[in-house]
C-alpha positions in Angstrom: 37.6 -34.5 -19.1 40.6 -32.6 -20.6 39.8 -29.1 -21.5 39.4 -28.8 -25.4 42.1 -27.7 -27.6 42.3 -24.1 -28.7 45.4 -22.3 -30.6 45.1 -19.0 -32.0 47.1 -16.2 -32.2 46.0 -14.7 -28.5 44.6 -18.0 -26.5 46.6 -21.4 -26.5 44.6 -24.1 -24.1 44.0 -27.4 -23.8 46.3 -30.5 -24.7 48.1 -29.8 -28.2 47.9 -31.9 -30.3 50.2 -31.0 -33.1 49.2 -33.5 -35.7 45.6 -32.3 -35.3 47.0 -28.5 -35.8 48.9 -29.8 -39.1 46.1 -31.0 -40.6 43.7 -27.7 -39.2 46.2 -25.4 -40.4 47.1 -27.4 -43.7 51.0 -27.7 -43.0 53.5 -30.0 -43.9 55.9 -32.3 -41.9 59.4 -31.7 -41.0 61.0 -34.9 -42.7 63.6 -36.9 -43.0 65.2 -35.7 -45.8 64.7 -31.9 -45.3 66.8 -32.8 -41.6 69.5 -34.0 -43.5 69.7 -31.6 -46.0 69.7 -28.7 -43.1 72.7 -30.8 -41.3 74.5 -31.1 -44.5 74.0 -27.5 -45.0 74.7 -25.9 -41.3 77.7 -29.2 -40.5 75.0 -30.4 -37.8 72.0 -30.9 -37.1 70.3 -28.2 -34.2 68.8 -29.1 -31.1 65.1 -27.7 -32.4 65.6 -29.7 -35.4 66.5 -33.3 -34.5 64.3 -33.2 -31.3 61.3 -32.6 -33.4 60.4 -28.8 -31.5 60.7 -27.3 -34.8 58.1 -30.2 -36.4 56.0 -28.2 -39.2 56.9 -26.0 -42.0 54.9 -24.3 -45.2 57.9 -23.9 -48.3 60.7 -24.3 -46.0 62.0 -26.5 -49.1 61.7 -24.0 -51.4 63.6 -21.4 -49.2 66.6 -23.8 -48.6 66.3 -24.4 -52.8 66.8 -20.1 -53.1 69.7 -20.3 -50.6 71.7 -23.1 -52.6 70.6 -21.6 -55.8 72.6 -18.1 -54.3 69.8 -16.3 -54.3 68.9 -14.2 -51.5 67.1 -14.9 -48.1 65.9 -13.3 -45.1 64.1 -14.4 -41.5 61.2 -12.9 -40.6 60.0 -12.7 -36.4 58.7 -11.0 -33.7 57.4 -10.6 -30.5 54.2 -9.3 -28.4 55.3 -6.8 -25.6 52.7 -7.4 -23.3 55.3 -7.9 -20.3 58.4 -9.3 -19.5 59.9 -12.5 -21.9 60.4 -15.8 -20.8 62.1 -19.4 -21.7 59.3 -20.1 -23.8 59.5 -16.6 -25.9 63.5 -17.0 -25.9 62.9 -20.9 -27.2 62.5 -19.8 -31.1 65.0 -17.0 -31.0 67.7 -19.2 -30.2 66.9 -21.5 -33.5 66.6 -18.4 -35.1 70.3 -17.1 -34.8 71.2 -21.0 -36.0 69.4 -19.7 -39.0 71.1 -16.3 -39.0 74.3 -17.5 -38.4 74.0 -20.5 -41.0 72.7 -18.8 -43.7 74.4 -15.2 -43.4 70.7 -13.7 -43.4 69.1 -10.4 -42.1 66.8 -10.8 -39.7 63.8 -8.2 -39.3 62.0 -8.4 -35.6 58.3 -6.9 -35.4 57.5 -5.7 -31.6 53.8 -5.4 -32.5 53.3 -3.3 -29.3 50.1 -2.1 -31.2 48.2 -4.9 -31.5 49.1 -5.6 -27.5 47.9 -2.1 -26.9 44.5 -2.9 -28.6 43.6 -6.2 -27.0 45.2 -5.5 -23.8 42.1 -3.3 -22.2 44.8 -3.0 -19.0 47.3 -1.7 -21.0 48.2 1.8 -22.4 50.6 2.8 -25.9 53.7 3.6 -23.0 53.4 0.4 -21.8 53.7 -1.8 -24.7 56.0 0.3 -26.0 58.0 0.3 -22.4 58.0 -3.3 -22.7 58.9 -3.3 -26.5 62.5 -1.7 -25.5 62.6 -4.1 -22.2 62.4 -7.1 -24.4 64.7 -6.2 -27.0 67.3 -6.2 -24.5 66.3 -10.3 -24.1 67.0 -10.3 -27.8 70.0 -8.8 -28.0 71.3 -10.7 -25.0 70.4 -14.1 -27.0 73.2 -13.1 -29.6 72.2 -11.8 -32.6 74.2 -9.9 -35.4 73.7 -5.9 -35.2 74.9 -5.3 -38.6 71.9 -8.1 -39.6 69.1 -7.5 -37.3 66.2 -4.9 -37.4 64.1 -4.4 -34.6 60.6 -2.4 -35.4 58.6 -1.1 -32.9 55.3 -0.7 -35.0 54.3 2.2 -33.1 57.1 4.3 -33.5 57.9 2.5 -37.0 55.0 3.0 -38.6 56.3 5.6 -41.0 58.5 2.6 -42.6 55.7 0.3 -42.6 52.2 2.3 -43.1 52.4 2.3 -47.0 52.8 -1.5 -47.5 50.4 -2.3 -45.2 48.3 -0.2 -47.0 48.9 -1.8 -50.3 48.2 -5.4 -48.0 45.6 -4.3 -46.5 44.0 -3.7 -50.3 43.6 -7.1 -50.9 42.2 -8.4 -48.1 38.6 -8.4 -47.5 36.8 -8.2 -43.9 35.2 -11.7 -44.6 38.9 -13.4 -45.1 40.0 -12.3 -41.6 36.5 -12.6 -40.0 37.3 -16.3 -41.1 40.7 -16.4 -40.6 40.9 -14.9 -36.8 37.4 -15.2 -35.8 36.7 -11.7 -35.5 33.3 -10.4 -34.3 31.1 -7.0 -34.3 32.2 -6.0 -30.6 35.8 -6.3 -31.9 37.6 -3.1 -32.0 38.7 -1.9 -35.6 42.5 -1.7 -34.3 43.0 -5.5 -34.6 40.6 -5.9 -37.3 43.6 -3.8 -39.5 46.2 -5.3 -37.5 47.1 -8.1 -39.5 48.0 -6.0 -42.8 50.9 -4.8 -40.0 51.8 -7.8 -39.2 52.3 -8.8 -43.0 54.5 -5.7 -44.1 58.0 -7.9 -42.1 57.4 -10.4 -44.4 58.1 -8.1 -47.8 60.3 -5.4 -46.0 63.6 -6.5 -46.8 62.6 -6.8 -50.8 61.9 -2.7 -50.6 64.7 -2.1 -48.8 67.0 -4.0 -50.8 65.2 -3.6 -54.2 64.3 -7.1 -55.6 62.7 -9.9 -53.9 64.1 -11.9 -51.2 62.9 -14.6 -49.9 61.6 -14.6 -46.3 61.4 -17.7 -43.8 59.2 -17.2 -40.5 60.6 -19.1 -37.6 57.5 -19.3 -35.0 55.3 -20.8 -32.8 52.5 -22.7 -34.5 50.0 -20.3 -33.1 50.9 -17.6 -35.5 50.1 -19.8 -37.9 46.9 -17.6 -39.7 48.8 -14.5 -39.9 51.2 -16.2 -42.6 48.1 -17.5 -44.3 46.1 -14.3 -44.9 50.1 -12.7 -46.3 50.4 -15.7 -48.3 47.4 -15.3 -50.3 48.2 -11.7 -51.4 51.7 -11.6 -51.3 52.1 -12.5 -55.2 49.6 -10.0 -56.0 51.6 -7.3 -54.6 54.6 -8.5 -56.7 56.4 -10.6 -53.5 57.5 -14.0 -52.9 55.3 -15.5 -50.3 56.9 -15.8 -47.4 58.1 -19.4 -45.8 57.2 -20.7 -42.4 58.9 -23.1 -39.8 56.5 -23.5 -37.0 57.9 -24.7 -33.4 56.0 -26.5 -30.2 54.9 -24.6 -27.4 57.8 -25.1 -24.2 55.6 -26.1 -21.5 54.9 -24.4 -17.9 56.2 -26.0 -14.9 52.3 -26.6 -14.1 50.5 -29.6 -15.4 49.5 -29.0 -18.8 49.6 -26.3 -20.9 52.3 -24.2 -22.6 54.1 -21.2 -20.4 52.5 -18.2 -19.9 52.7 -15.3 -18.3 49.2 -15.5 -16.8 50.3 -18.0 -14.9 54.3 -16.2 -12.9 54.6 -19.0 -10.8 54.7 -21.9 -13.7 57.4 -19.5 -16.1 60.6 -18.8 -15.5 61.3 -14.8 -16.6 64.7 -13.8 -18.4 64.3 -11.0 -15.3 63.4 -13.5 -12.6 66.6 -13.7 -9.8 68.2 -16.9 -10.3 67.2 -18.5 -6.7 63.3 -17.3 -7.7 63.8 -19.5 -10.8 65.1 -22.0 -8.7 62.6 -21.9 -6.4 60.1 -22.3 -9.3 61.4 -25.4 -10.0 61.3 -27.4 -7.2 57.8 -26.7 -6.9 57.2 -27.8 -10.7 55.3 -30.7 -11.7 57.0 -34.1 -12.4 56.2 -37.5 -13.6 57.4 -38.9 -10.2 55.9 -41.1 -7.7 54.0 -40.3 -4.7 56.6 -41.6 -2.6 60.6 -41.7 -3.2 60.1 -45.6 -2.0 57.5 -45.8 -4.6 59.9 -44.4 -7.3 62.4 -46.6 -6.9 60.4 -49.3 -7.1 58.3 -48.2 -10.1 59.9 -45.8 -11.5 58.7 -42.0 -12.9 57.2 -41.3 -16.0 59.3 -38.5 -17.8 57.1 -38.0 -20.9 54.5 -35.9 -18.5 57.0 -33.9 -16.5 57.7 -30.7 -16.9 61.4 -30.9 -15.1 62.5 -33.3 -18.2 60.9 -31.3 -20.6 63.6 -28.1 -20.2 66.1 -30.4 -20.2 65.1 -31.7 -23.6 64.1 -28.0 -25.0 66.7 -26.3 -23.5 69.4 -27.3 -21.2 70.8 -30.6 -22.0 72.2 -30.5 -25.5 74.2 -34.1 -25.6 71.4 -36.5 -26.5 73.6 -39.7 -25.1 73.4 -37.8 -21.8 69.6 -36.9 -22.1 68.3 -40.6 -23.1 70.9 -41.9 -20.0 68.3 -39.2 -17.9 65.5 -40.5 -18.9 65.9 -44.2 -18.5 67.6 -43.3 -15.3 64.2 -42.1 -14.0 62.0 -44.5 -15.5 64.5 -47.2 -13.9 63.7 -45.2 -10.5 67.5 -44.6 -9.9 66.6 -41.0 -10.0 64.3 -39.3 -7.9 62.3 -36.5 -8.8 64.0 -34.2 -5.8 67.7 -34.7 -7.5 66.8 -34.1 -10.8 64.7 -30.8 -10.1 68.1 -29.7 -8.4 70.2 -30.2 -11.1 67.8 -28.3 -13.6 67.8 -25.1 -10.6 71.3 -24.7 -10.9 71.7 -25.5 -14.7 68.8 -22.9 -14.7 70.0 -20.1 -12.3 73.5 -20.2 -14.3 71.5 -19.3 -17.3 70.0 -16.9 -15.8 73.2 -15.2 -14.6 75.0 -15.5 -17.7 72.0 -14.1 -19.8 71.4 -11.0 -17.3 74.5 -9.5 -17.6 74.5 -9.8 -21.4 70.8 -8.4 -20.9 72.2 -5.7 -19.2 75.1 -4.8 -21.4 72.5 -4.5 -24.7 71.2 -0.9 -22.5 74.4 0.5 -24.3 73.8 -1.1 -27.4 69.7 -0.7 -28.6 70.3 1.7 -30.8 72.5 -0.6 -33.6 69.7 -2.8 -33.4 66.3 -0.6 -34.0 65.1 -0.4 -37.9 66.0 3.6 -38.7 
């Protein structure tokens, strides 16, 4: 029996089923004709977009309608610095400097290392906040504009951010979130406020700036309720409410399930050395035969493997080449031992590349914090 499906903002388990979570969550479709109006926009159509990871969206319509209209827009995202990023955190940041790059837009970036702080018993405030510095260096290195991007570390931001989360957290009763996040009594009050926090990104840029700009949220799915809760209040406190774009989950190199840092020896770490990577995946799970006889004669299955899954998330961006991979393994040409050594060195070249661009943003953290 497969282990039932849960996706909230601090467990993901179980086989996702993303139409299931579009209808749960009340989202709409990524369709045709908002793909072509984003390729006639941006001269192509991204990776995220025409493979489907980037499947869901709440207003995304209305945001593109503000852009063409010349009004102004912004992005909205974050991180949890619980511990050290990897592919799967990196996955939405690099659709999200499409969108920066595209559409000329600031970009404000929430380390929330409070809320990791308060449901992390292991943890204390110097080591989210350690790990809030550590992984802004994995978002500089991914490329981002420092004349257009904010990092805020809520903990040592919250002078910027306490008054509008007050005026957030105003409007939204105890019942709403007990609904929304499933809190209960032996819940610490910390994350019971947390979410007005988590709201203030979404209407930051429209203080700063002084009139309303409207905000699109690039994310995984499971963040999903926070947008919600901000949603319903945001036109009482005078804001646009804020647009989302919800991504899949990249999976681990396990079988089943999303990556995680739980589980080291199924995610590949932006701070892994490339041969550990490497070795990672030639130990991942496949959709490959028992035998390489019995793969060439039947052939693998690629939609359960986890080694053609990065190619298609991550690192092979020509789709001719990418369907000629996969018909090459369900054909049983290739076998599963080949094709997890091409991913390791695709993989370990990333991984050199992006560590000395990681290393290079030591020098440059302070043109990207929020002031």
């Amino acid at each position: 029996m497969s282990e039932e499906m849960v996706v909230t903002p601090w467990k993901v388990s179980g086989e996702v089923n993303y139409e299931r979570l579009m209808e749960q969550f009340g989202t709409k479709p990524i369709t045709k004709p908002l793909l072509d109006r984003m390729r006639r926009i941006a001269g192509y159509l991204h990776l995220q977009l025409r493979r489907g990871i980037f499947f869901s969206h709440r207003d995304f319509d209305w945001w593109l309608d503000m852009y063409e209209a010349g009004q102004p827009v912004g992005l909205y995202t974050g991180r949890g610095p619980s511990g050290p990023c990897h592919l799967g955190h990196l996955l939405p940041w690099f659709f999200t400097k499409h969108l920066q790059d595209v559409f000329d837009a600031h970009l404000y970036f929430q380390m929330t290392d409070d809320e990791k702080y308060l449901i992390h018993p292991e943890l204390t405030l110097e080591d989210t906040v350690g790990y809030t510095y550590e992984n802004a260096l994995d978002l500089i290195a991914v490329g981002f504009d420092p004349e257009k991007t904010h990092i805020i570390s809520n903990v040592n931001h919250v002078h910027r951010l306490y008054r509008l989360a007050l005026q957030v957290a105003k409007h939204v009763t105890y019942s709403t979130v007990k609904a929304i996040f499933g809190f209960t009594d032996s819940d610490n009050i910390g994350i019971i406020w947390f979410p007005a926090m988590q709201a203030v990104p979404c209407f930051i840029q429209s203080i700063i700036e002084g009139h309303n700009v409207a905000v699109l949220i690039p994310a995984a799915i499971d963040q999903d309720p926070y947008w919600r809760m901000t949603r319903d209040i945001a036109e009482k406190l005078g804001f646009y409410k804020p647009a989302q774009i919800h991504a899949k989950f990249l999976p681990g190199l396990g079988r089943g399930g999303k990556m995680s840092a739980s589980m080291p020896e199924t995610a590949i770490f932006t701070i892994d050395p490339p041969e550990v990577a490497a070795r990672k995946i030639m130990n991942a799970y496949t959709g490959g035969r028992a035998t390489a006889e019995e793969q060439r004669r039947l052939g693998g299955d690629p939609s359960i493997c986890t080694v053609y899954a990065y190619y298609y998330y991550l690192f092979e961006e020509d789709d001719k080449r990418l369907r000629e991979l996969e018909h090459r393994c369900r054909s049983g040409e290739l076998l599963c031992g080949e094709c997890k050594a091409e991913l390791a060195e695709r993989v370990k070249r990333f991984l050199r590349d992006f560590q000395r661009r990681r290393e290079k943003a030591r020098n440059q953290l302070d043109r990207f914090f929020l002031e």
